[in-house]
TIMIPA-631136 format. One line per 5 residues: number of its first residue (from 1); for each residue y, x, z of N, C-alpha, C, CB. Coordinates in Angstrom, 3 decimals, decimal comma. Glycine has a CB too. Example, Ala and Ser with C-alpha at 12.3 -4.5 7.8 and 13.67 -1.06 7.14 Angstrom:
2
1 = -5,690:13,190:7,800:-4,500:12,300:7,800:-3,300:13,200:7,800:-4,473:11,308:9,046  -2,250:12,850:7,080:-1,060:13,670:7,140:0,030:12,900:7,870:-0,598:14,084:5,725
! end
This chain:
220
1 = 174,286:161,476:60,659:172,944:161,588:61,233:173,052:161,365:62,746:172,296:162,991:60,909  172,232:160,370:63,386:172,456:159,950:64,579:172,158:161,645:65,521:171,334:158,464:64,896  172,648:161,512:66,767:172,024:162,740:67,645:171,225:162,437:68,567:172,916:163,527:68,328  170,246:163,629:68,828:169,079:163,300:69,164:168,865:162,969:70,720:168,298:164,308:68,698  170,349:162,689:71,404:170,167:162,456:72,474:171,127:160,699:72,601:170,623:163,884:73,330
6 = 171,325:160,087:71,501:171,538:159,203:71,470:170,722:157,788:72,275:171,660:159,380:70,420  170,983:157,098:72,526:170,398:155,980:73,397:168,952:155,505:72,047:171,968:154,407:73,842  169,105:155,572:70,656:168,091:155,111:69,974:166,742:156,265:69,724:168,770:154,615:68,676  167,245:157,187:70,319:166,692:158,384:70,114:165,564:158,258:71,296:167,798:159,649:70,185  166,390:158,638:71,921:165,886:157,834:73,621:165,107:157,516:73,485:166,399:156,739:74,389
11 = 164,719:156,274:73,598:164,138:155,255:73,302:162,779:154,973:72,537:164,949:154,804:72,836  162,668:155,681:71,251:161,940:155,935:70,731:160,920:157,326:71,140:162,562:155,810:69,775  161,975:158,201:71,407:160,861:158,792:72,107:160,117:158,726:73,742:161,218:159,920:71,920  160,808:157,874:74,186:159,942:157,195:75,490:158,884:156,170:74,946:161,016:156,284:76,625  159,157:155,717:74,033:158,040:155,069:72,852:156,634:156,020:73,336:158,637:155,469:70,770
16 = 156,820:157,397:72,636:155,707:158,030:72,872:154,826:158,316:73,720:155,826:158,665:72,687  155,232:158,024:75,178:154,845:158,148:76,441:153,413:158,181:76,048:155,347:157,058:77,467  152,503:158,685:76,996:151,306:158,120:77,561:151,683:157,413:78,251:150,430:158,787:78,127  150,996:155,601:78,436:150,962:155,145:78,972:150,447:154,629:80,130:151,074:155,028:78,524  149,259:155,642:80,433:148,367:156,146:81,406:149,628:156,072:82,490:147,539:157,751:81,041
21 = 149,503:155,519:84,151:150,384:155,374:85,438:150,279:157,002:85,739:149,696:154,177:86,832  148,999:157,815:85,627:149,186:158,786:86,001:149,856:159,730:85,009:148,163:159,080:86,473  150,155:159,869:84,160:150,914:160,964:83,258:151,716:161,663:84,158:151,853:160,388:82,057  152,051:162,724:84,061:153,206:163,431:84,975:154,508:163,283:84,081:152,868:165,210:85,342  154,436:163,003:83,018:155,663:162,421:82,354:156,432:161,252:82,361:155,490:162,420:81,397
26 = 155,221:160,303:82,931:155,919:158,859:83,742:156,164:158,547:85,295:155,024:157,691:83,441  156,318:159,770:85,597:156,613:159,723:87,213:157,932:159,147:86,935:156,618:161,298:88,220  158,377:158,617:88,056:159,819:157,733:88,306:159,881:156,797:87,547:161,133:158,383:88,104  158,942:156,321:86,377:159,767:155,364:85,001:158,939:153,788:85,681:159,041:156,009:82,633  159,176:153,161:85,508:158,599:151,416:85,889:158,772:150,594:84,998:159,265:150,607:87,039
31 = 157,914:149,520:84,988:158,368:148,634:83,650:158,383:148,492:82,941:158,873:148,383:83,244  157,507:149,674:82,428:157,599:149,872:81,362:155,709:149,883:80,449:158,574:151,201:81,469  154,954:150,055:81,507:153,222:150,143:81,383:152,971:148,573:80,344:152,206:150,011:83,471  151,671:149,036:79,690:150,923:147,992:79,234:150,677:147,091:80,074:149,879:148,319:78,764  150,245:146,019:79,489:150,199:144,713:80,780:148,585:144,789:80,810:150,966:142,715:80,267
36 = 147,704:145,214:80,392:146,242:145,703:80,652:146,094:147,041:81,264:145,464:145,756:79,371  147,011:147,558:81,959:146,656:148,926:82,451:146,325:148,565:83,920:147,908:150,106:82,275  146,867:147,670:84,475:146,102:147,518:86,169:144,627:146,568:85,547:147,458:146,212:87,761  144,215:146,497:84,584:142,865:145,567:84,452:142,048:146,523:85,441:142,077:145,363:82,647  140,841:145,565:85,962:140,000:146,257:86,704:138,341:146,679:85,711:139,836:145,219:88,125
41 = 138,046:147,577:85,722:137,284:148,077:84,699:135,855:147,249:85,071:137,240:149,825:84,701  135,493:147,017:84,065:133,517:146,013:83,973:132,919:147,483:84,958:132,219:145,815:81,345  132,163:146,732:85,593:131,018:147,898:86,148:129,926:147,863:84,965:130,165:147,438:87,869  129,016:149,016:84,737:127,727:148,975:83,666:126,822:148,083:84,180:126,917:150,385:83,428  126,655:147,803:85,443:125,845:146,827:85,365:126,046:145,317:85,499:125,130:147,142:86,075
46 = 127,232:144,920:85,391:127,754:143,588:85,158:128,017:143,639:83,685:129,059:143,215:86,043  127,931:144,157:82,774:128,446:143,478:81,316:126,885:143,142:80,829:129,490:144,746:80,033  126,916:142,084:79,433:126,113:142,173:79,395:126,121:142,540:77,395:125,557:141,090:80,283  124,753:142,778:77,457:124,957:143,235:75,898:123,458:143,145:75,778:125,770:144,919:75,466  123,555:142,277:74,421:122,565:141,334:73,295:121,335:142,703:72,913:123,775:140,644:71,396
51 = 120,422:142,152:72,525:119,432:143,405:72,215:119,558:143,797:70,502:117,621:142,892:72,646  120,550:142,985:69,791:121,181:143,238:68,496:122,454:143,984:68,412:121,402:142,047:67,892  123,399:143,932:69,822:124,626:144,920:70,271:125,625:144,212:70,016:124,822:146,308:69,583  125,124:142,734:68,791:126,408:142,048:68,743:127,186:141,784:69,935:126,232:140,887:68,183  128,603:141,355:69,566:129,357:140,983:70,686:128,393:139,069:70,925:131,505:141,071:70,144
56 = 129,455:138,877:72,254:129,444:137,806:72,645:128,991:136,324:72,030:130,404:137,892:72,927  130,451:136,745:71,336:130,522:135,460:70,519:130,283:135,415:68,927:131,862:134,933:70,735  129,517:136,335:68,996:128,881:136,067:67,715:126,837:136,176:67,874:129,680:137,441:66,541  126,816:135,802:69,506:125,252:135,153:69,971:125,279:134,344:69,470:124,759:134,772:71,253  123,528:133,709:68,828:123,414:132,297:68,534:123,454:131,256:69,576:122,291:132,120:67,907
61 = 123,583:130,505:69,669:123,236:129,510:71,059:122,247:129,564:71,860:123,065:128,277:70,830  121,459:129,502:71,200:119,734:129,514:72,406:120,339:130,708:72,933:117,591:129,831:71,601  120,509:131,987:72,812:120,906:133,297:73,420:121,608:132,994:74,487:121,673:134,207:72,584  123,040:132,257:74,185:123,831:131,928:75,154:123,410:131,202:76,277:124,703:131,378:74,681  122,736:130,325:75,993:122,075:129,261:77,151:121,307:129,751:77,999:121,259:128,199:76,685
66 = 120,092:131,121:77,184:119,062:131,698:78,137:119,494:133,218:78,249:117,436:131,510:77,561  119,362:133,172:79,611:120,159:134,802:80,260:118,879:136,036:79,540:120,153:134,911:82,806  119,676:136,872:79,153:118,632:138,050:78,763:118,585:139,582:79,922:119,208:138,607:77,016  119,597:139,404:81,101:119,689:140,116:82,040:120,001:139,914:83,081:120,116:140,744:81,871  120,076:140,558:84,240:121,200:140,532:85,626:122,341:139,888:85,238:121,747:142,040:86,217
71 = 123,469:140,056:84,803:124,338:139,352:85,073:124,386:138,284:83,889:125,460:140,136:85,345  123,946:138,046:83,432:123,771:136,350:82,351:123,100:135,829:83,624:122,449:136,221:80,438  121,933:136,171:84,129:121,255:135,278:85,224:121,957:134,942:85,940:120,332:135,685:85,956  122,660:135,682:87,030:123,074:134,973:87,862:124,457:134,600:87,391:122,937:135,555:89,070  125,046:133,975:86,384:126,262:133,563:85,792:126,132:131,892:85,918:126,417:134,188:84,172
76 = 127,012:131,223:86,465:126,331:129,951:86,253:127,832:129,153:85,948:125,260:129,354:87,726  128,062:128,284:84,844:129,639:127,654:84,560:129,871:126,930:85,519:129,938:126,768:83,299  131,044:126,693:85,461:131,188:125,131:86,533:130,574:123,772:85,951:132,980:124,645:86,786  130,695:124,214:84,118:130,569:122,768:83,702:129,246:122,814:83,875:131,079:122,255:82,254  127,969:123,480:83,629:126,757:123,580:83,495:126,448:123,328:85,380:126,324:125,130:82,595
81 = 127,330:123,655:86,147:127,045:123,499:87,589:127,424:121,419:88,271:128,365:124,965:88,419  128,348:121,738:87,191:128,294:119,698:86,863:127,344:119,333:86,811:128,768:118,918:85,588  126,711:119,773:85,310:126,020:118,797:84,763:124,977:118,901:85,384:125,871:118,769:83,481  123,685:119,885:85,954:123,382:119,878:87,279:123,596:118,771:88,081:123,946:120,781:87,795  124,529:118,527:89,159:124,946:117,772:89,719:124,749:116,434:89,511:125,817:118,053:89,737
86 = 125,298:116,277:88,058:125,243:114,479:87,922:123,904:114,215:87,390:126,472:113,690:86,738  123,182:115,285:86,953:121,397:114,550:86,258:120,701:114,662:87,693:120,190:115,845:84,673  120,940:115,725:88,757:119,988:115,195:90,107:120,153:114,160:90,437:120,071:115,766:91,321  121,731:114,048:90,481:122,166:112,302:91,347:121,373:111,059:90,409:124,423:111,820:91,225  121,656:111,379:89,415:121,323:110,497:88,398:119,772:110,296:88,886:121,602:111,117:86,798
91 = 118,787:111,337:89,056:117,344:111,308:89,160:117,436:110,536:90,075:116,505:112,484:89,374  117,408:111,331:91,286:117,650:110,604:93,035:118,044:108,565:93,038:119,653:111,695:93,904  118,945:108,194:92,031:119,414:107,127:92,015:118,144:106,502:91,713:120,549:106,954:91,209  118,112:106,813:90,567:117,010:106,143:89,336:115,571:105,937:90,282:116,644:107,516:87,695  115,021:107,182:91,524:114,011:107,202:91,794:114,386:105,674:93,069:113,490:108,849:92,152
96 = 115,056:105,950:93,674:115,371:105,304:95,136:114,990:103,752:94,379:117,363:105,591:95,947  115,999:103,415:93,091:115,940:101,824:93,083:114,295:101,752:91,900:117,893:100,927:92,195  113,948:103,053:91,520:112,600:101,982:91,836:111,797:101,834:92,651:111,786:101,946:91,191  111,681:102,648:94,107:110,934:102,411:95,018:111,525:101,167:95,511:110,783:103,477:95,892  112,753:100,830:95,414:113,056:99,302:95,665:112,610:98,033:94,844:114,384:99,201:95,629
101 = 112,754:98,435:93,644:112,296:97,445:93,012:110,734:97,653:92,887:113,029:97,314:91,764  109,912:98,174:93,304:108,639:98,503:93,636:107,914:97,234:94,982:108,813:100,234:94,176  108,746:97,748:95,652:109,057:97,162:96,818:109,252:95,630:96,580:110,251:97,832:97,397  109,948:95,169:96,046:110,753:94,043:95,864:109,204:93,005:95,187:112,383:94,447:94,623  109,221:94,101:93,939:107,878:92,893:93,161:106,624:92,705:93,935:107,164:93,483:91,566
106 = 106,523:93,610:95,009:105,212:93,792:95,585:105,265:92,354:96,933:105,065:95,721:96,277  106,746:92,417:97,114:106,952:91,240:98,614:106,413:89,962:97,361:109,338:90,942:99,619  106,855:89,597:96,448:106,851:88,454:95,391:105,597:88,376:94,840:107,845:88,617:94,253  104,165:89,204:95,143:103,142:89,110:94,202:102,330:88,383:95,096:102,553:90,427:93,573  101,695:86,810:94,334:100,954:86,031:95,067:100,122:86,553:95,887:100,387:85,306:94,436
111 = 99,524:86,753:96,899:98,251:87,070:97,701:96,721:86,804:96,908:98,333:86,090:99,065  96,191:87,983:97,321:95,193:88,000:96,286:93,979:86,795:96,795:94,562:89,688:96,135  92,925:86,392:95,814:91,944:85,722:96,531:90,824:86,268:97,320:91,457:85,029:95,763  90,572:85,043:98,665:89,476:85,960:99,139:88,324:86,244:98,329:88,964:85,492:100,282  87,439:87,464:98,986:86,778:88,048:98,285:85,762:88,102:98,913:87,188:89,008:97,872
116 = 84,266:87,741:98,954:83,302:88,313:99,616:83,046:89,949:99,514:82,227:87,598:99,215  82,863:90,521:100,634:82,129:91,804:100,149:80,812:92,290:100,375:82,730:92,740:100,527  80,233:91,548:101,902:78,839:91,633:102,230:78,347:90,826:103,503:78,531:93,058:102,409  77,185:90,937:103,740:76,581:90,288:104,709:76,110:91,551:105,555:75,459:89,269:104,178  76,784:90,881:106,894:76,676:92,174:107,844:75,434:92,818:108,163:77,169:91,893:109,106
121 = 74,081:91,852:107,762:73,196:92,373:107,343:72,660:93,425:106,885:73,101:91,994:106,974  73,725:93,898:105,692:73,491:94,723:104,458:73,745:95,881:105,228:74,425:94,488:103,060  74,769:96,111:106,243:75,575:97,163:106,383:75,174:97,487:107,816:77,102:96,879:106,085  74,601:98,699:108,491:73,373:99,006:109,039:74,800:99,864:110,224:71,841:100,019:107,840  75,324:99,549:111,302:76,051:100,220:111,841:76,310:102,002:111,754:75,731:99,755:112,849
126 = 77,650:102,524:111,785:77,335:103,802:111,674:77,420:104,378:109,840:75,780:103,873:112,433  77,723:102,919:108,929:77,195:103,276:107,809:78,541:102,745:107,003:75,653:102,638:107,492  78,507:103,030:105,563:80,107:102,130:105,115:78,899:102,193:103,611:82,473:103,303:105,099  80,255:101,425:102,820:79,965:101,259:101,216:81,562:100,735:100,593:78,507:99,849:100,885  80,943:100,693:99,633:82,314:100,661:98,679:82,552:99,087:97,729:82,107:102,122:97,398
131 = 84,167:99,164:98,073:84,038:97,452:97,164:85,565:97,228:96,576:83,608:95,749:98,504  85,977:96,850:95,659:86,788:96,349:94,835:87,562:95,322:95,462:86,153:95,951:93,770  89,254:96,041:95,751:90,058:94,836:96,185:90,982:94,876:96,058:90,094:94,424:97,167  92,437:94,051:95,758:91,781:93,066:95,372:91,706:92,693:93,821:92,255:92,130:96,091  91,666:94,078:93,159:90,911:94,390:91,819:89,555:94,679:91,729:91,424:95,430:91,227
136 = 88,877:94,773:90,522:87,646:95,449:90,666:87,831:96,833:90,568:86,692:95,030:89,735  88,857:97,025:90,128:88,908:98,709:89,872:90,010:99,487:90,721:89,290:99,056:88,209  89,960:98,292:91,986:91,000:98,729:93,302:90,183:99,175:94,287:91,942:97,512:93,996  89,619:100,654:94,418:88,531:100,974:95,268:88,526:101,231:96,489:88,016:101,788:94,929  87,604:99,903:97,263:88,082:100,445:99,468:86,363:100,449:99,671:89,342:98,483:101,154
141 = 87,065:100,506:101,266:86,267:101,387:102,017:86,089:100,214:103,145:87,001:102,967:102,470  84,453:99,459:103,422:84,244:98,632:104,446:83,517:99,565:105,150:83,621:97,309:104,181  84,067:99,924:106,838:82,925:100,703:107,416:82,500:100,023:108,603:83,273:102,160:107,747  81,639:100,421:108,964:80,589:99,529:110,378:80,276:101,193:111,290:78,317:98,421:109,506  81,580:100,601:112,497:81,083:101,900:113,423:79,889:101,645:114,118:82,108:102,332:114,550
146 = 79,424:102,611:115,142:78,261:102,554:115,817:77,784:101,414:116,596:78,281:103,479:116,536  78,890:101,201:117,022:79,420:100,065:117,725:79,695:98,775:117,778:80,066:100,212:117,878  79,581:98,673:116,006:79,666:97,337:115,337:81,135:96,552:114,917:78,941:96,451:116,290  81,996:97,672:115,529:83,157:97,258:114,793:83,197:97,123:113,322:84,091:98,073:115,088  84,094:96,353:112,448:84,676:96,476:111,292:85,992:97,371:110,958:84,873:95,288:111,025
151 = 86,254:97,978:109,770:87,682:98,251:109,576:86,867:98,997:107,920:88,755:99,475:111,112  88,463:98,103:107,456:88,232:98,552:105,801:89,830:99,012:105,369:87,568:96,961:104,614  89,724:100,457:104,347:90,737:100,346:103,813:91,027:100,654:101,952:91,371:101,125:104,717  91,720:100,798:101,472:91,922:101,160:100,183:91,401:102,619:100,263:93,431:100,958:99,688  90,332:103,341:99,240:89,863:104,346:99,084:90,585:105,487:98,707:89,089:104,131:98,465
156 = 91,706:105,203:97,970:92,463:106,320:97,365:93,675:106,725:99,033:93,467:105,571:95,509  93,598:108,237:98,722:94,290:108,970:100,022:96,052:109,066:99,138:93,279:111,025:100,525  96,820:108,992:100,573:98,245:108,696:100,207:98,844:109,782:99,672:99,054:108,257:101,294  98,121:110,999:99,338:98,732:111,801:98,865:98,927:112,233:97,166:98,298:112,574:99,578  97,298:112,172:96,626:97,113:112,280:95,420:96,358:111,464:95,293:96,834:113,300:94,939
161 = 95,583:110,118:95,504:94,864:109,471:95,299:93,433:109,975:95,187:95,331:108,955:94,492  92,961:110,646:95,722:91,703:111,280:95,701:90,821:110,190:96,541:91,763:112,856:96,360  89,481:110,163:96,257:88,591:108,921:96,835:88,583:109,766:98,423:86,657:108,579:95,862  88,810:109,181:99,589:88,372:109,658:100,572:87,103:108,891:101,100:89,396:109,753:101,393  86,462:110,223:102,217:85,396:110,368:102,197:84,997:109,704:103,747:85,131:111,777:101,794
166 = 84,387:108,542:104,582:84,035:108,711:105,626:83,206:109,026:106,487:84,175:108,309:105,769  83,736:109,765:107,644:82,260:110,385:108,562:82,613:109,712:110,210:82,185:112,708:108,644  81,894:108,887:109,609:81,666:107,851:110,533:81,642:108,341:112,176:80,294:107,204:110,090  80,756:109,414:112,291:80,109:110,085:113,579:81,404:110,776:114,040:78,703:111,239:113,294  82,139:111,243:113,339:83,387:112,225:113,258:84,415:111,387:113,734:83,775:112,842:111,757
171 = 84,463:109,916:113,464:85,436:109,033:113,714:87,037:109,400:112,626:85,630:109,183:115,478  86,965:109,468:111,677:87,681:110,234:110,572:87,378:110,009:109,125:87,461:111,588:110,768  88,028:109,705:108,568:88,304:109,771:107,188:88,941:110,963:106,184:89,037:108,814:107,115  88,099:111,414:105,174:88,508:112,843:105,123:88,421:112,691:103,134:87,126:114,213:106,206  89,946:113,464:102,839:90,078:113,777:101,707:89,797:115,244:101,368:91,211:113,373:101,411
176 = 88,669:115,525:100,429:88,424:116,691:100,029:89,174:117,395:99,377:87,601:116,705:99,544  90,241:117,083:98,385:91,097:117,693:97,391:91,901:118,583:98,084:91,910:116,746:96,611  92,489:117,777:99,261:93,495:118,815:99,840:93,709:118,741:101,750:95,130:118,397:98,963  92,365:118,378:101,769:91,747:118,629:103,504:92,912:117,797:104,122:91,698:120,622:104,284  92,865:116,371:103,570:93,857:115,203:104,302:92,566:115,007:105,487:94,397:113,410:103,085
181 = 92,929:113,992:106,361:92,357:113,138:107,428:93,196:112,223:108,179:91,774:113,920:108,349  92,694:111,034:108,100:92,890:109,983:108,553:91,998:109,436:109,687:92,934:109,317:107,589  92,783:108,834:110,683:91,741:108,093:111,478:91,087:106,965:111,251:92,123:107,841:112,456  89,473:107,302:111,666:89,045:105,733:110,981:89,457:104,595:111,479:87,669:105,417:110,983  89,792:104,719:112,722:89,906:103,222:113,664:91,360:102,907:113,046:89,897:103,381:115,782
186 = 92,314:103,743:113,162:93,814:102,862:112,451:93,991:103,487:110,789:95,682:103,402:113,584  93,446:104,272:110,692:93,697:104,169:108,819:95,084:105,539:108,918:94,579:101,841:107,987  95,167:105,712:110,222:96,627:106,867:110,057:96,361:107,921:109,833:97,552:107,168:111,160  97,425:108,530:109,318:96,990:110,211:108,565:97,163:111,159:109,854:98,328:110,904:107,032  96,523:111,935:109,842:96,322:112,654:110,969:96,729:113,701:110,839:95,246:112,750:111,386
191 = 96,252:114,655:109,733:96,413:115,961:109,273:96,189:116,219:108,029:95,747:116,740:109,880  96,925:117,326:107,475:97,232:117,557:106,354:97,745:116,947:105,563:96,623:117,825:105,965  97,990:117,355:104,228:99,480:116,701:103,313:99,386:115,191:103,373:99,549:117,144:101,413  98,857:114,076:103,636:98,857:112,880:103,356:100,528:112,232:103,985:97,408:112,278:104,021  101,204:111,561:103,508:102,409:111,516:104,058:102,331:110,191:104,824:103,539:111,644:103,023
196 = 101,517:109,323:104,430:101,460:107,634:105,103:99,783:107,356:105,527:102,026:106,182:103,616  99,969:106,328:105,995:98,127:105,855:106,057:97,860:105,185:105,256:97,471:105,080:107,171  96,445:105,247:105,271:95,849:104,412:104,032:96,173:102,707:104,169:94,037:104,672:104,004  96,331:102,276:103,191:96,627:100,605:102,923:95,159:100,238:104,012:96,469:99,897:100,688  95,653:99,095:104,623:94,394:98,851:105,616:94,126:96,988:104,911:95,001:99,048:107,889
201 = 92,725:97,186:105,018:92,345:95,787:103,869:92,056:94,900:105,576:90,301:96,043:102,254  92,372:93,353:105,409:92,157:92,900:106,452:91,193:92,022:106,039:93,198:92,479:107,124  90,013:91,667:107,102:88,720:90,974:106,944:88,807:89,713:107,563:87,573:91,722:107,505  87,595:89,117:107,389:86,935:87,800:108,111:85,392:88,007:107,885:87,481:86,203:107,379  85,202:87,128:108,994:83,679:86,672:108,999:83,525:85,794:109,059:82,884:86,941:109,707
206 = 82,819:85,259:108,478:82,318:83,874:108,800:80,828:83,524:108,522:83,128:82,915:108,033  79,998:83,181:109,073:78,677:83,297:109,029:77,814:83,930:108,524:78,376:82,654:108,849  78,735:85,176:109,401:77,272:86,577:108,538:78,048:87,674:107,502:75,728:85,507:107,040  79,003:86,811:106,598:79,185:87,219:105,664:80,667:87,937:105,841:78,920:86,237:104,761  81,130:89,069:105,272:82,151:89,815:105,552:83,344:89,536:104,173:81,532:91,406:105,773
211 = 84,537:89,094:104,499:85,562:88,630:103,242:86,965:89,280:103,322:85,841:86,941:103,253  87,037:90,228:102,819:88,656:90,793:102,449:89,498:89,508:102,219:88,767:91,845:100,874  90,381:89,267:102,686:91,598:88,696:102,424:93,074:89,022:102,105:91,648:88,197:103,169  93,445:90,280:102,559:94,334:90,656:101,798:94,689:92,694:102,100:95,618:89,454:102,179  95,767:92,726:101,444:96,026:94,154:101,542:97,492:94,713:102,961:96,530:94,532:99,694
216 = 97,045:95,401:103,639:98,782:95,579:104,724:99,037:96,975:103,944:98,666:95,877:107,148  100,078:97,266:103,654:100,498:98,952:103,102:101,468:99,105:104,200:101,341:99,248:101,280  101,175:100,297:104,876:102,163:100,600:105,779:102,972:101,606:105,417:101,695:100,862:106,923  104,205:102,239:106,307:104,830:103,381:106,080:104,761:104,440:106,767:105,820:103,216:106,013  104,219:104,187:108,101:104,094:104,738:109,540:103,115:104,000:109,960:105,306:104,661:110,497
! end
């Protein structure tokens, strides 16, 4: 019968230890601890737990994808912080080359034909009306200041396309939707959200009679 102070004896009963660092029975011993005993413990309010109690990985997917607390919310993967990444770029790309190719078909589109719109007659200084260019269902704006100037532009405002409104006396062009203004004499946005000026339609006269000829779209 082995004795109980034998090296296997030993051994086995250091087996029994608590493995707890603090035991007063493992003072002096090393080397000997679980390899999860320095883990650093979850705080209660970082874990998270399902409103069924299941674990983790036995959530369905939709669960996993949509946070049900504090720390699911602010949890974010790297790969999900990728993919992020490459669908903005992707957007951003996609948007840029079609404002280019926007751009591009618009330098290439024949010039429209002239158009009569009125006889200066019609149009009583101080006063405007409305006319189709160079669609019929492309809606501008011919106005006649006090003064007898001309200046016409495309009706829709650069922001949301809302019909803007002119007050002639005011010297201003004014979108109601979202309190844009433009100046009447250059068509530029003055105030509020409008980001560009209105497309400015360029005229002629010729005996009396007033003729759009084409469209300028500016950027500034």
């Amino acid at each position: 019968m082995p004795s109980s102070d034998d090296p296997q004896s030993r051994f086995e009963r250091a087996r029994d230890l608590d493995p707890r660092v603090d035991t007063p029975g493992r003072e002096g011993l090393t080397g000997s601890a679980r390899a999860d005993v320095y883990e650093a413990a979850q705080q209660p309010d970082t874990v998270t737990i399902a409103p069924d109690l299941r674990p983790p990985d036995q959530q369905p997917r939709w669960r996993r994808d949509f946070a049900i607390d504090w720390p699911e919310d602010h949890f974010v993967a790297r790969r999900d912080f990728a993919k992020f990444l490459v669908l903005t770029s992707g957007a951003f790309t996609f948007g840029q080359g079609w404002i280019a190719a926007k751009s591009l078909v618009r330098k290439n589109e024949p010039a429209p034909a002239r158009k009569r719109i009125a006889a200066l007659s019609e149009l009583a200084p101080g006063s405007a009306l409305v006319f189709g260019f160079p669609g019929e269902h492309d809606p501008c704006l011919l106005i006649r200041t006090a003064d007898g100037e001309l200046f016409a532009y495309d009706q829709r405002c650069t922001h949301l396309s809302c019909a803007v409104v002119p007050r002639v006396a005011e010297g201003v062009l004014h979108c109601p939707c979202h309190e844009g203004y433009f100046d009447l004499r250059t068509g530029r946005n003055i105030a509020g959200p409008p980001p560009r000026p209105l497309p400015r339609v360029e005229l002629e006269v010729e005996d009396g009679e007033v003729f759009a000829v084409a469209v300028q779209r500016r950027t500034v």
